[in-house]
DSSP file (Angstrom, degrees, kcal/mol; ACC not computed):
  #  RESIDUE AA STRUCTURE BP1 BP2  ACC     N-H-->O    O-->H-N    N-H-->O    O-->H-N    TCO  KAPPA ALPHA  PHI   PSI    X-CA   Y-CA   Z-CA
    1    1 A X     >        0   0    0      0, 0.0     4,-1.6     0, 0.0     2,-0.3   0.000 360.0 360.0 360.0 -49.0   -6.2  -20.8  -13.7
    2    2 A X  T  4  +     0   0    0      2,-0.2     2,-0.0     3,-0.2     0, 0.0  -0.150 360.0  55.9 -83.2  38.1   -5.4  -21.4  -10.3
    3    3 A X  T >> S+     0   0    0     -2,-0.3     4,-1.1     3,-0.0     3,-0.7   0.563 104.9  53.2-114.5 -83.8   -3.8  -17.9   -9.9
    4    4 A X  H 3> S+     0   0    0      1,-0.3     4,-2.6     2,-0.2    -2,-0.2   0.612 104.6  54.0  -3.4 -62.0   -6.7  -16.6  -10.9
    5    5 A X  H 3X S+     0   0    0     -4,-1.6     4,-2.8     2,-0.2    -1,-0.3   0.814 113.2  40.2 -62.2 -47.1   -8.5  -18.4   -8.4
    6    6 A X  H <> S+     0   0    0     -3,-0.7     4,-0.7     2,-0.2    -2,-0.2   0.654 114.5  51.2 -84.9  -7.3   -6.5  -17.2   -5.6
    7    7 A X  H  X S+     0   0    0     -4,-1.1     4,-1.9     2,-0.2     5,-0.3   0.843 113.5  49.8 -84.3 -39.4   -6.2  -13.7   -6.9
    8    8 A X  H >X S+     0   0    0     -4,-2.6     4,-2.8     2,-0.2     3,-0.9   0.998 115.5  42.7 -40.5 -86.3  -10.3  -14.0   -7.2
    9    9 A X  H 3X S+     0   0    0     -4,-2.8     4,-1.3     1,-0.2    -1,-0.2   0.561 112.5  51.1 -65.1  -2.6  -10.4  -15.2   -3.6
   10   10 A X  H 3X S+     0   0    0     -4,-0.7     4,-1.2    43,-0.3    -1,-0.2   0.770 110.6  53.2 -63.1 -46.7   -7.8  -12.6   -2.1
   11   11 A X  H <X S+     0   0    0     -4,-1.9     4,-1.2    -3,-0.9     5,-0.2   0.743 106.2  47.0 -29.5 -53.7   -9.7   -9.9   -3.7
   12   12 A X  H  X S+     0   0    0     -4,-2.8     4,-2.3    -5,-0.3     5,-0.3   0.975 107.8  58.8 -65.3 -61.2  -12.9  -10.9   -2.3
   13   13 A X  H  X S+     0   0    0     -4,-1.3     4,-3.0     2,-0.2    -2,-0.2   0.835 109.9  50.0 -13.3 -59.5  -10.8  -11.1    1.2
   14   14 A X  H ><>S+     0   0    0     -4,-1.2     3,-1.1     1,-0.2     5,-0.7   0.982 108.7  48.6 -56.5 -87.7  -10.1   -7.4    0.5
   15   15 A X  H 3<5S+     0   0    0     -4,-1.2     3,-0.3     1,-0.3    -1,-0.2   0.584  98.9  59.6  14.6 -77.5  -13.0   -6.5   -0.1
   16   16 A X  H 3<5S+     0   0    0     -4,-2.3    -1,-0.3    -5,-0.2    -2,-0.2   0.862 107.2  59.0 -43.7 -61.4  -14.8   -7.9    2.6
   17   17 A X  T <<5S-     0   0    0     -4,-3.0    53,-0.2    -3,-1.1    -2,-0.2   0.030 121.4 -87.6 -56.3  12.7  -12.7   -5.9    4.5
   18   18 A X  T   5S+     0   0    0     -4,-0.4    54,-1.6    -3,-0.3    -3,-0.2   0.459  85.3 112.5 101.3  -4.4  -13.0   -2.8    3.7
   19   19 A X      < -     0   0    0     -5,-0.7     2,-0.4    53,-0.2    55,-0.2  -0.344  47.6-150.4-111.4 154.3  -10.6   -2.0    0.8
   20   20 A X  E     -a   74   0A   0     53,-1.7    55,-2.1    50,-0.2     2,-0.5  -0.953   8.6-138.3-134.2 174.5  -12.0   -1.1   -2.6
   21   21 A X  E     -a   75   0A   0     -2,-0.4     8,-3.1     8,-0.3     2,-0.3  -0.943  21.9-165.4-132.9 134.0  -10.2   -1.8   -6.0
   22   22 A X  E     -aB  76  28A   0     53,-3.2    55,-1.9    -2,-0.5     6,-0.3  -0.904  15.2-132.4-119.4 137.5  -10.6    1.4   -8.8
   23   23 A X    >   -     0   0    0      4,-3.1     3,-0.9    -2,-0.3     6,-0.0  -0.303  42.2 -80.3 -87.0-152.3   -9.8    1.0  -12.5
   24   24 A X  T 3  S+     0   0    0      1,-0.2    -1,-0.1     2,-0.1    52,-0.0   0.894 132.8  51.7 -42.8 -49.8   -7.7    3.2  -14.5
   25   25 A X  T 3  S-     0   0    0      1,-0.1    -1,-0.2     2,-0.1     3,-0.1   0.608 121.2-104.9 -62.3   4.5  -10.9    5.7  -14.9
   26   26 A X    <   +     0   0    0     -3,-0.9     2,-0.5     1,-0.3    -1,-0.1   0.650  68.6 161.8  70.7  17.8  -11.4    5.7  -11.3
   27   27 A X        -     0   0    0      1,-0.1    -4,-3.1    16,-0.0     2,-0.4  -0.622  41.8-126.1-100.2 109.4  -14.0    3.6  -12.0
   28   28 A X  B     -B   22   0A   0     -2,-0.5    -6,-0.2    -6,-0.3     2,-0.1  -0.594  30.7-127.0 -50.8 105.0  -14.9    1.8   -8.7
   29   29 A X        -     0   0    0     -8,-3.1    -8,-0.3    -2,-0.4    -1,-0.1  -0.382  24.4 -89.8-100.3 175.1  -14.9   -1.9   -9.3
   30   30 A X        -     0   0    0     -2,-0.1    -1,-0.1     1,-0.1     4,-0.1   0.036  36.3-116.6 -59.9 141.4  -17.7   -4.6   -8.5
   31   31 A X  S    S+     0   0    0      2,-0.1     2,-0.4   -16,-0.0    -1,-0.1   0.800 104.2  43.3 -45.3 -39.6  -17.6   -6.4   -4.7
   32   32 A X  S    S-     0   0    0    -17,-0.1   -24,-0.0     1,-0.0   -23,-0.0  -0.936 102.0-109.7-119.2 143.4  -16.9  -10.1   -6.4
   33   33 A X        -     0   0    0     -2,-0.4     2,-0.4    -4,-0.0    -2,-0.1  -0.176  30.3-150.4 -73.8 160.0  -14.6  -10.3   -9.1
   34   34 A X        -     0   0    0     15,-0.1     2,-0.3    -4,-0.1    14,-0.1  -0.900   6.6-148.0-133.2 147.0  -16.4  -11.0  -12.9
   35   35 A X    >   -     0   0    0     -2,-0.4     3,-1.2     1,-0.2    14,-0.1  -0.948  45.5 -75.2-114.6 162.5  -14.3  -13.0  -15.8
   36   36 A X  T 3  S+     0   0    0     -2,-0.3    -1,-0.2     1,-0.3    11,-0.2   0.169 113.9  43.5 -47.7 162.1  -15.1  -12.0  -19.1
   37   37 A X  T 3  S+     0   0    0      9,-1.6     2,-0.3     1,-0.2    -1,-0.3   0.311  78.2 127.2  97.4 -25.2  -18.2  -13.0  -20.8
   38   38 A X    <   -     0   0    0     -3,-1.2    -1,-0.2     8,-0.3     8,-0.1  -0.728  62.7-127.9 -94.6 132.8  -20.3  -12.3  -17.9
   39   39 A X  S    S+     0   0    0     -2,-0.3     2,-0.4    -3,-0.1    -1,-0.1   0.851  89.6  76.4 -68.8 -55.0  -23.2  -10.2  -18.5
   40   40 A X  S    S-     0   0    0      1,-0.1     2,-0.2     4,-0.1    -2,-0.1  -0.317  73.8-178.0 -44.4 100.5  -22.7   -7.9  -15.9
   41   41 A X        -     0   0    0     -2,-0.4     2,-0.8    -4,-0.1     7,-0.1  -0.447  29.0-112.3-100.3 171.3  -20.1   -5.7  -17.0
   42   42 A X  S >  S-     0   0    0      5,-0.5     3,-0.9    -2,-0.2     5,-0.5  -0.951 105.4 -18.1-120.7 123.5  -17.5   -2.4  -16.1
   43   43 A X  T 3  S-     0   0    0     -2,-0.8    -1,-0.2     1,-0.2     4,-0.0   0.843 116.6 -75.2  24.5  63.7  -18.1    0.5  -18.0
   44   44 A X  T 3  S+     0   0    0      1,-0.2    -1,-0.2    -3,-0.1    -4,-0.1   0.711 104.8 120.5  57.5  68.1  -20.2   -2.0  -20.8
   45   45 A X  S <  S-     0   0    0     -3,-0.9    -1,-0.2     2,-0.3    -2,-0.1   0.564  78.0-126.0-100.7 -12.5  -16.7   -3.2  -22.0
   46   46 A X  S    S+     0   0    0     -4,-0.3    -9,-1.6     1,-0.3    -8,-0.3   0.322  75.5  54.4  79.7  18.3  -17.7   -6.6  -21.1
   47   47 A X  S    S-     0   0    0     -5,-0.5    -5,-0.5   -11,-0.2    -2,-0.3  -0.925  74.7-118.9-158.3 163.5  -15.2   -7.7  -18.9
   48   48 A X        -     0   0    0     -2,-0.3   -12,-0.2   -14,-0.1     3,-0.2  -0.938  41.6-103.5-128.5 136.3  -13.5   -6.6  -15.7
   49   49 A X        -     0   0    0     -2,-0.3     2,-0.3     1,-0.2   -15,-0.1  -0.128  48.3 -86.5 -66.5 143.8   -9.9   -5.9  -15.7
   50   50 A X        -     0   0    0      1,-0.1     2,-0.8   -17,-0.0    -1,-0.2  -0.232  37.6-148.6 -70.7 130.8   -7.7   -8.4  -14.2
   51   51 A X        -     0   0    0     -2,-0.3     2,-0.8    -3,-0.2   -40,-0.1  -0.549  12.7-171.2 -93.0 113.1   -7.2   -8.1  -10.9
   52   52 A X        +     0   0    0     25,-0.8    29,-3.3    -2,-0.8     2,-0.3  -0.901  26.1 145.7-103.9 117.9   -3.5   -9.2   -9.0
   53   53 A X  E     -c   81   0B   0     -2,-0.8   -43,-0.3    27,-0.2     2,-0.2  -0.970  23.1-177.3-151.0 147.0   -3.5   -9.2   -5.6
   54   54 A X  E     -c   82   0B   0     27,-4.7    29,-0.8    -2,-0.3     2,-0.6  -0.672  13.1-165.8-100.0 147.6   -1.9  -11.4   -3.1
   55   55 A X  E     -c   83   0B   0     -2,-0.2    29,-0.1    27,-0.1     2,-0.1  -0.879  34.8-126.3-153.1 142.1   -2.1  -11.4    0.7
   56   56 A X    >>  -     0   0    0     27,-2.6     3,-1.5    -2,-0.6     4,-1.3  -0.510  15.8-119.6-110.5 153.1    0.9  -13.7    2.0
   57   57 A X  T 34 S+     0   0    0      1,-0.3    -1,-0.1     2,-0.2    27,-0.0   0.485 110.9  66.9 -91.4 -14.2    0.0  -16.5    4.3
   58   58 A X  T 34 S+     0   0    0      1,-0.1    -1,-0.3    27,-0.1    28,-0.1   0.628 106.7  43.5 -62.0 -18.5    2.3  -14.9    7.1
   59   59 A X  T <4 S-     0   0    0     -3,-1.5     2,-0.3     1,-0.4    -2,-0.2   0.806 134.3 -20.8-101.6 -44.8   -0.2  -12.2    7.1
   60   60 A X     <  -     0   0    0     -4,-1.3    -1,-0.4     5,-0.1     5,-0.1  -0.965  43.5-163.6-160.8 157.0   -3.7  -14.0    7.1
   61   61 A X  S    S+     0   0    0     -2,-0.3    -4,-0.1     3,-0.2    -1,-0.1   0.695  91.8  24.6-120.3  -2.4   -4.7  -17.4    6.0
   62   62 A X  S    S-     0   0    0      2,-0.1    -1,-0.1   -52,-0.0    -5,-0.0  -0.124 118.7 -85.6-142.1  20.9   -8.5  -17.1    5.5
   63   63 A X  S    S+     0   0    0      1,-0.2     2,-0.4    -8,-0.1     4,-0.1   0.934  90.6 133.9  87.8  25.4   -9.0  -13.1    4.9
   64   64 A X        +     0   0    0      1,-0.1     2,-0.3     2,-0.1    -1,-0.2  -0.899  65.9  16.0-133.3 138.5   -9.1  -12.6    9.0
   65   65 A X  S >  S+     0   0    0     -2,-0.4     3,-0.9    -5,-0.1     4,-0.2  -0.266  93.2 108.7 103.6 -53.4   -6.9   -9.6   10.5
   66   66 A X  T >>  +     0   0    0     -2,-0.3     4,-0.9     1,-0.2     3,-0.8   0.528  49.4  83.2 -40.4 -27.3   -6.6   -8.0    7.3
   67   67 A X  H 3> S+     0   0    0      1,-0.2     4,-0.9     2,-0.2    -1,-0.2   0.587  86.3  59.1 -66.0  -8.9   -9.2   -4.8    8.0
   68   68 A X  H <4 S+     0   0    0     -3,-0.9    -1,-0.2     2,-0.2    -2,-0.1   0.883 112.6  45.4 -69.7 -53.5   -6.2   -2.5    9.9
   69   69 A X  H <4 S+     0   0    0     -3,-0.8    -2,-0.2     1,-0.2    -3,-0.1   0.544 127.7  15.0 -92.3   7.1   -4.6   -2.9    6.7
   70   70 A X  H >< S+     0   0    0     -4,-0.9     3,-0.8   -53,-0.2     2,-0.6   0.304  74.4 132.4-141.4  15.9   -7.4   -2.2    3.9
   71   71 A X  T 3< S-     0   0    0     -4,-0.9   -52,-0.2     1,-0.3   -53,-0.1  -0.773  89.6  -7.7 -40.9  88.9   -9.9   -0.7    5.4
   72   72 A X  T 3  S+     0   0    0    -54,-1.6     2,-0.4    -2,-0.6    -1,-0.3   0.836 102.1 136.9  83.0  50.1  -10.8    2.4    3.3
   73   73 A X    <   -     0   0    0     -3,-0.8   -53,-1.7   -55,-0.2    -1,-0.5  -0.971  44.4-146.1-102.7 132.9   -7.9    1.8    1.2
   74   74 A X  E     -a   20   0A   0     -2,-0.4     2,-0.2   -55,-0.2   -53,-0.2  -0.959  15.4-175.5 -83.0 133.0   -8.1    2.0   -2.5
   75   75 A X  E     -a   21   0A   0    -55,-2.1   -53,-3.2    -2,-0.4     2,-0.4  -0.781  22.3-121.1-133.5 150.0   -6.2    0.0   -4.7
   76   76 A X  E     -a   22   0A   0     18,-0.2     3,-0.4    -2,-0.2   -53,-0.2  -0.843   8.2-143.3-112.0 142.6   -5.9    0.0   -8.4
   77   77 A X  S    S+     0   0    0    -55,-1.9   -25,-0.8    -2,-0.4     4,-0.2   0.870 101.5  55.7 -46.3 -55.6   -6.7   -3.1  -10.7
   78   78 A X  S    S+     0   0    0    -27,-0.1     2,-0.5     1,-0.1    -1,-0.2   0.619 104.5  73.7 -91.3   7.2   -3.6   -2.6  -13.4
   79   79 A X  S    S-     0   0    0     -3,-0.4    -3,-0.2    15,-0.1    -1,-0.1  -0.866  88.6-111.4-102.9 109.7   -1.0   -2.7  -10.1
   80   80 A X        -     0   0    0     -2,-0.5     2,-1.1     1,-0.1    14,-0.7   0.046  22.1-155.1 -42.9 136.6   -0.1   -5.5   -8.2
   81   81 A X  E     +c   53   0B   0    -29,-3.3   -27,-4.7    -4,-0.2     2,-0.7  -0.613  19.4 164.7-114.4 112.7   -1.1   -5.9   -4.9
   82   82 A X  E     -c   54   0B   0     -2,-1.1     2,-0.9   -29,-0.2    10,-0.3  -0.925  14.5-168.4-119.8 125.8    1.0   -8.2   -2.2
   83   83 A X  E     +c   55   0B   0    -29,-0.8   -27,-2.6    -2,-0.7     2,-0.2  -0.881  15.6 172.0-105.6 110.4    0.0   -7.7    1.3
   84   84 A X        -     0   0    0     -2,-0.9   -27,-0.1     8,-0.2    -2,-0.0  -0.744  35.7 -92.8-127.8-178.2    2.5   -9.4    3.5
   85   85 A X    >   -     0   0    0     -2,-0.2     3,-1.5     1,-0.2   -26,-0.1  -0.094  36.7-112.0 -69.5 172.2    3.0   -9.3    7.4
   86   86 A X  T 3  S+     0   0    0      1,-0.3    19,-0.4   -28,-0.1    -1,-0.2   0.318 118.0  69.8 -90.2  16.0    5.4   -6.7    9.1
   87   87 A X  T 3  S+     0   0    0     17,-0.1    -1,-0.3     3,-0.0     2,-0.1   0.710  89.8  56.7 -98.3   1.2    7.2   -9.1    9.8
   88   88 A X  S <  S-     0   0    0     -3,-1.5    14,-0.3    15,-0.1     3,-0.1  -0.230 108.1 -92.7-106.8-169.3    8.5   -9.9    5.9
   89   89 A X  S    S+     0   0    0     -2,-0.1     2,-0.4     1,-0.1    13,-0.1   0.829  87.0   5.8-107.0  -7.8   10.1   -6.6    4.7
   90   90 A X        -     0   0    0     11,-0.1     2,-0.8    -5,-0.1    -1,-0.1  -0.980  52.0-134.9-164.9 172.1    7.4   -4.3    2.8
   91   91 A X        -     0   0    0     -2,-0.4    -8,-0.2    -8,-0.1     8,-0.1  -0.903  17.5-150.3-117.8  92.2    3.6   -4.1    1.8
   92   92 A X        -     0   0    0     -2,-0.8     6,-0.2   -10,-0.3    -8,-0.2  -0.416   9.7-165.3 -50.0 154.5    3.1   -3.1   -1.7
   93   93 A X        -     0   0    0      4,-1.4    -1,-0.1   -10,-0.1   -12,-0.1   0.212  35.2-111.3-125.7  29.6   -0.1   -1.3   -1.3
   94   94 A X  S    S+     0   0    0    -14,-0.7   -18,-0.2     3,-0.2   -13,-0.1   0.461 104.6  83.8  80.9 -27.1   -1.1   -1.2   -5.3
   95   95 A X  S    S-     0   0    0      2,-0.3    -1,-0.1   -15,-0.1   -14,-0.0   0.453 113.0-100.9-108.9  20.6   -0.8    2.7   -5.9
   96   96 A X  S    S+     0   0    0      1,-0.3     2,-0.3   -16,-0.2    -2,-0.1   0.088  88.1 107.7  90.4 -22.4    3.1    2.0   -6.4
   97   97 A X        -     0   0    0     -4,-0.1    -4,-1.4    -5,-0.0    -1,-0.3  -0.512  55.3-141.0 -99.4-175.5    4.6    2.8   -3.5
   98   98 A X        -     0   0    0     -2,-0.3     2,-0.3    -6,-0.2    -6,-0.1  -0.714  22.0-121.1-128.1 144.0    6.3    0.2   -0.3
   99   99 A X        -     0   0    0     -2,-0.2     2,-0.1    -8,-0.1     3,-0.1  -0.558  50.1 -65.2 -80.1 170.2    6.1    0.7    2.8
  100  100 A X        -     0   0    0     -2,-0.3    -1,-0.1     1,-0.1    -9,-0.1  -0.432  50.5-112.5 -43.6 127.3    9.2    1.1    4.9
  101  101 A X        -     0   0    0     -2,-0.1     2,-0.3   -11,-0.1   -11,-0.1  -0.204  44.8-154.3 -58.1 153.0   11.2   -1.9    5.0
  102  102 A X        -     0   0    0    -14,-0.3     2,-0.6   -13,-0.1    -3,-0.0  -0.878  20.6-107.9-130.8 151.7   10.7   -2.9    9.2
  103  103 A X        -     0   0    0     -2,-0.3     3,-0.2     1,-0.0   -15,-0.1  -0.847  47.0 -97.1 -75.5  89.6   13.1   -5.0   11.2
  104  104 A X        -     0   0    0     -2,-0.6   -17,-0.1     1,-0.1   -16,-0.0   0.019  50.4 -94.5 -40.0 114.2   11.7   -8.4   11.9
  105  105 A X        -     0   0    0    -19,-0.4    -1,-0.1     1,-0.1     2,-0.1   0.064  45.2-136.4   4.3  77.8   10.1   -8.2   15.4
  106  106 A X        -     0   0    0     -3,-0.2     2,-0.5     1,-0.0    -1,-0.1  -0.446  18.9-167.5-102.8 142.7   13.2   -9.6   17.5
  107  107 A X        -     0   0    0     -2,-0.1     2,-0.4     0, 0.0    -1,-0.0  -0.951  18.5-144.9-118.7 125.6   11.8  -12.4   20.4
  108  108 A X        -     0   0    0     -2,-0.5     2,-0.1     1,-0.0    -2,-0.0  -0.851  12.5-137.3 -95.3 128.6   15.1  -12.9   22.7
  109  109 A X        -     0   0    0     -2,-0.4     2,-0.6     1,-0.0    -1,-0.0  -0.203  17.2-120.1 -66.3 167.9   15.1  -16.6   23.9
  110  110 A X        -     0   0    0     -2,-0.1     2,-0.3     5,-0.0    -1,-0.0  -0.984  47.4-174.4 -98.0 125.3   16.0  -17.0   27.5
  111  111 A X    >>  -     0   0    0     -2,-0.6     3,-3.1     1,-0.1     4,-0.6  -0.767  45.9 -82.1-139.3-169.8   19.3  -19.2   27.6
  112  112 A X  T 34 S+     0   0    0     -2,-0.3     3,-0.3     1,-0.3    -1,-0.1   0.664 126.4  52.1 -76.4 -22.1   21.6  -20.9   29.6
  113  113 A X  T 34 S+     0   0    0      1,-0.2    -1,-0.3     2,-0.1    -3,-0.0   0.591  96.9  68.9-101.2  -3.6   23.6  -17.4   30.2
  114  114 A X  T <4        0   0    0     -3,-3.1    -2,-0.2     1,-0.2    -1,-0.2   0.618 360.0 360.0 -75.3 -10.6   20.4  -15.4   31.4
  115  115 A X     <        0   0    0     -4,-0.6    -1,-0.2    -3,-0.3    -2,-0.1   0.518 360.0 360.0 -92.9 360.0   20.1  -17.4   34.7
């Protein structure tokens, strides 16, 4: 249930942002996530397929930043979707393929042998 919930509110995140979510048919699905039961249905089955999607807390913590990296993107409902920062090592994007693994971002200290 509380999966759900954060897969619910990551989705919306997406969303928000530009990204859309397809089903299998190509079926473009609704802006807020539905759980079964609800009258408002996708293609009259009476529920909307469950949606995993992540967006990793290195990457945004409230949905903010995210639109460089979904914006006009489409993503599919029956794939999991983790969006993580470039600094962790790859972005599923949902249609099955990774990005390139990236080289965390290296910050050189100044230390006692720089002076």
């Amino acid at each position: 249930m509380a999966r759900d919930a954060l897969c619910n509110l990551h989705y919306q995140y997406i969303v928000n942002s530009g990204g859309k979510f397809k089903d299998d048919n190509e079926d473009t699905l609704p802006d807020i996530p539905r759980k079964t039961g609800i009258e408002q249905t996708v293609n009259g089955s009476g529920c909307m397929p469950p949606v995993r999607c992540e967006i990793s807390p290195l990457l945004s913590y409230a949905g903010e930043g995210i639109s460089e990296k979904v914006k006009s993107q489409v993503f599919y409902a029956s794939k999991p979707l983790h969006l993580q920062s470039e600094d962790e090592s790859s972005v599923s994007n949902g249609n099955g393929k990774n990005s390139p693994q990236r080289e965390p971002s290296a910050k050189r200290l100044k230390g006692e042998d720089d002076e």
